[in-house]
C-alpha positions in Angstrom: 1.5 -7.1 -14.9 4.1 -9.4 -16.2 6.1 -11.2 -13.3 9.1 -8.9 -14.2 6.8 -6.1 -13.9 5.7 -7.3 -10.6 8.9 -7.6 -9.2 10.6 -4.5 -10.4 7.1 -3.0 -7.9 8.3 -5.2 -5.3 11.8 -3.0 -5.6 10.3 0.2 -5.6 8.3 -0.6 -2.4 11.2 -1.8 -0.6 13.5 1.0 -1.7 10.3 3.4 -0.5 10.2 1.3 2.9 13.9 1.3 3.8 14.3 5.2 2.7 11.6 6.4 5.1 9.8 7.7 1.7 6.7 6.3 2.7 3.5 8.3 2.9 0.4 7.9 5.3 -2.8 7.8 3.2 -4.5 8.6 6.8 -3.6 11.0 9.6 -2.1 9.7 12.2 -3.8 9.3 15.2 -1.8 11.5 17.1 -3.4 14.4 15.3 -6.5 14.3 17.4 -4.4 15.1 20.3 -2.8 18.7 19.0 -4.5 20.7 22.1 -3.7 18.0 24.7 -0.1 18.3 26.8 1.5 15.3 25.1 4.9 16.7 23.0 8.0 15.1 23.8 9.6 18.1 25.8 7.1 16.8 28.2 8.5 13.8 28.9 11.8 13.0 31.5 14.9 11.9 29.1 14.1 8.0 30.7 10.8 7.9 29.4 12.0 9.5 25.8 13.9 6.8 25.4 11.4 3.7 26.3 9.2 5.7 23.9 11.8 5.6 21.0 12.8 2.2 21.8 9.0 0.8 21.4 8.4 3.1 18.4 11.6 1.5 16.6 10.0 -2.0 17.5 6.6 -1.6 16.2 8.5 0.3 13.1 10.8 -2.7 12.3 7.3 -4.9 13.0 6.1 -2.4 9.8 9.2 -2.5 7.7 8.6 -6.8 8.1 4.9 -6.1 7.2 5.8 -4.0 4.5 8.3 -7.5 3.0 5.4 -10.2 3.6 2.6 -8.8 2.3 4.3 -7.9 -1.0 6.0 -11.8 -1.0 3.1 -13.3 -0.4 1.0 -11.0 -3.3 4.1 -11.9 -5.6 3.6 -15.7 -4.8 -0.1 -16.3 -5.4 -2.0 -16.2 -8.3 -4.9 -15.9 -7.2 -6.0 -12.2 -8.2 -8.5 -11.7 -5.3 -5.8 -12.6 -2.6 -3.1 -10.4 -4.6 -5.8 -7.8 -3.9 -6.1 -8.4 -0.3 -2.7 -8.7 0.4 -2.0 -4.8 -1.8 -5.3 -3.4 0.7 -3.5 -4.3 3.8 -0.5 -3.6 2.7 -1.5 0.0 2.1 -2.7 0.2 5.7 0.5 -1.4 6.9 2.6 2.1 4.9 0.1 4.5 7.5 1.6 2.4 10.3 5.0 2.6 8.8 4.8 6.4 8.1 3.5 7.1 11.5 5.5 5.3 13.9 8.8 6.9 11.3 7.0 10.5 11.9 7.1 9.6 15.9 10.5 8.2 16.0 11.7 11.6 14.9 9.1 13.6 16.9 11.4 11.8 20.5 14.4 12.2 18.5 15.1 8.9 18.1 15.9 6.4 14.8 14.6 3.7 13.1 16.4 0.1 13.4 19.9 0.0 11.8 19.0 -3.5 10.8 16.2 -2.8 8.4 17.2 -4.1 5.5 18.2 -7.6 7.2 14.7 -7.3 8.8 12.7 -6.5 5.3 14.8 -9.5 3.6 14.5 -12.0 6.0 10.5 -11.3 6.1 10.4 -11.2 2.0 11.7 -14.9 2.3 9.4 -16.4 4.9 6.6 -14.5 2.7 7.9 -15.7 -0.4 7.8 -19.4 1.2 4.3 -18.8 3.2 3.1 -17.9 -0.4 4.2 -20.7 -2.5 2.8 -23.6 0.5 -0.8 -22.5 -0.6 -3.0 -19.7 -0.5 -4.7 -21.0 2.7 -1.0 -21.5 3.9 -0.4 -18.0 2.9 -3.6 -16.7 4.9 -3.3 -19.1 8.0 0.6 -17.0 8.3 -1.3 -13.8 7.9 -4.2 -14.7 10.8 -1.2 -16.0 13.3 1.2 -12.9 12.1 -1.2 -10.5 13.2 -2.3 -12.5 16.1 0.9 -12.2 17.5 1.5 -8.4 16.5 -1.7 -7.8 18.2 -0.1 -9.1 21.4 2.6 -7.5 21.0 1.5 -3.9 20.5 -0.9 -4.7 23.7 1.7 -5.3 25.6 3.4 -1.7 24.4 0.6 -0.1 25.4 1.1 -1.4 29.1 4.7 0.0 28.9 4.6 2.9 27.5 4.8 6.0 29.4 1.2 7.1 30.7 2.3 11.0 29.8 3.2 9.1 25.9 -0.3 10.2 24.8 1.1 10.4 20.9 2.5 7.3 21.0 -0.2 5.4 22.7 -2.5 6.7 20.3 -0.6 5.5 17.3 -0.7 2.1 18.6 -3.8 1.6 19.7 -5.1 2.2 16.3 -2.3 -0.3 14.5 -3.7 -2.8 17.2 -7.7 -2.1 15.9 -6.0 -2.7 12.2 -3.6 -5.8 12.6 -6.7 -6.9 14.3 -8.8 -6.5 11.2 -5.9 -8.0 9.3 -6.3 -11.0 10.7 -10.2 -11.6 10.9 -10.0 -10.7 7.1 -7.2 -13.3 6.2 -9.2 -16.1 8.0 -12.2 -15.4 6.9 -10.6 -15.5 3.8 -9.6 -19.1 3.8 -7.0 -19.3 6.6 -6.3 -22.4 8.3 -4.3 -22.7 11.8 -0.8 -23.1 11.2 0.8 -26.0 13.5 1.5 -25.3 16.7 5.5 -25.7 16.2 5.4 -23.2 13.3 3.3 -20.8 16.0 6.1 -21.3 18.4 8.8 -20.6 15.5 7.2 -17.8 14.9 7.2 -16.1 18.1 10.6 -17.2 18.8 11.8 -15.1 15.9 9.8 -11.9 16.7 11.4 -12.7 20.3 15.1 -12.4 18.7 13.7 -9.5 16.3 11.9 -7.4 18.8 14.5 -7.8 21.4 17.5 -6.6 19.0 15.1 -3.9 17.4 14.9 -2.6 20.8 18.3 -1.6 21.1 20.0 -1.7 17.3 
């Protein structure tokens, strides 16, 4: 595709992101648990809204996803990484469409900052992408690193009745972890440790906001 071509994609994705038209290529995990006792009713009006407030962290995390991968696969051209980049990508839009689909399931909403989130996150991709392909991959391995912490750490907060919800991010955790093996076995060198501290400053300021806003 011509780079006007590639770009007028790039749109359409994030139009599809920030509408909540996105579409889960796999069920989400929260299927397998139809006959257990885990629907929202269930849980106290407290617990609800930790729920909501987690699942409109890890979606924001998605929406940013969502911005980077397409970046970086805009910036390179190499046509194996653009390749790599698109398959986790897709994986990224079940995460997306699932943690939307549970977000309305509490009766909660996704961040009213999303389109701040998915430009701010197209930029660092766009420059991730144009320091190198190794650059671009070394940002994928500590990206997911740290989302891989992060959703851990959901999973010790979240309510212990949230069956759904734990569910949904257990299995983003087994994929961002994949993510990142991929991308350094790929070519992905460590990224200093300032820009790893930058890094998780800003998903500090992101996740904290997303959590109420």
């Amino acid at each position: 595709m011509s780079l006007v071509d590639r770009w007028i994609c790039g749109a359409e994705v994030a139009l599809r992101t920030l509408s909540g038209g996105s579409r889960a290529e796999r069920a989400t995990p929260a299927s397998a648990l139809a006959d257990t006792p885990s629907a929202p009713s269930e849980l106290s009006v407290d617990e609800k809204r930790l729920s909501g407030a987690l699942m409109r962290v890890n979606h924001v995390g998605e929406v940013c996803a969502q911005a980077l991968y397409q970046a970086q696969a805009v910036a390179t051209a190499n046509v194996e990484l653009k390749a790599q980049m698109a398959r986790a990508a897709r994986e990224e839009i079940d995460h997306l469409a699932w943690t939307e689909q549970r977000l309305a399931e509490l009766g909660d909403r996704p961040s009213l900052l999303n389109p701040l989130w998915y430009g701010g996150a197209f930029l660092i991709g766009l420059v991730a992408g144009r320091l190198g392909d190794r650059v671009s991959l070394g940002f994928v391995v500590e990206t997911e690193r740290q989302v891989e912490h992060h959703l851990e750490s959901h999973l010790e907060r979240l309510p212990a009745g949230d069956l759904a919800s734990r569910a949904i991010v257990d299995q983003m955790r087994i994929d961002e972890a994949q993510h990142a093996v991929a991308a350094q076995l790929a070519g992905g060198v460590e990224l200093p440790a300032p820009v790893r501290g930058a890094m998780r400053l800003a998903a500090k300021v992101m996740t904290g906001t997303a959590h109420y806003l």
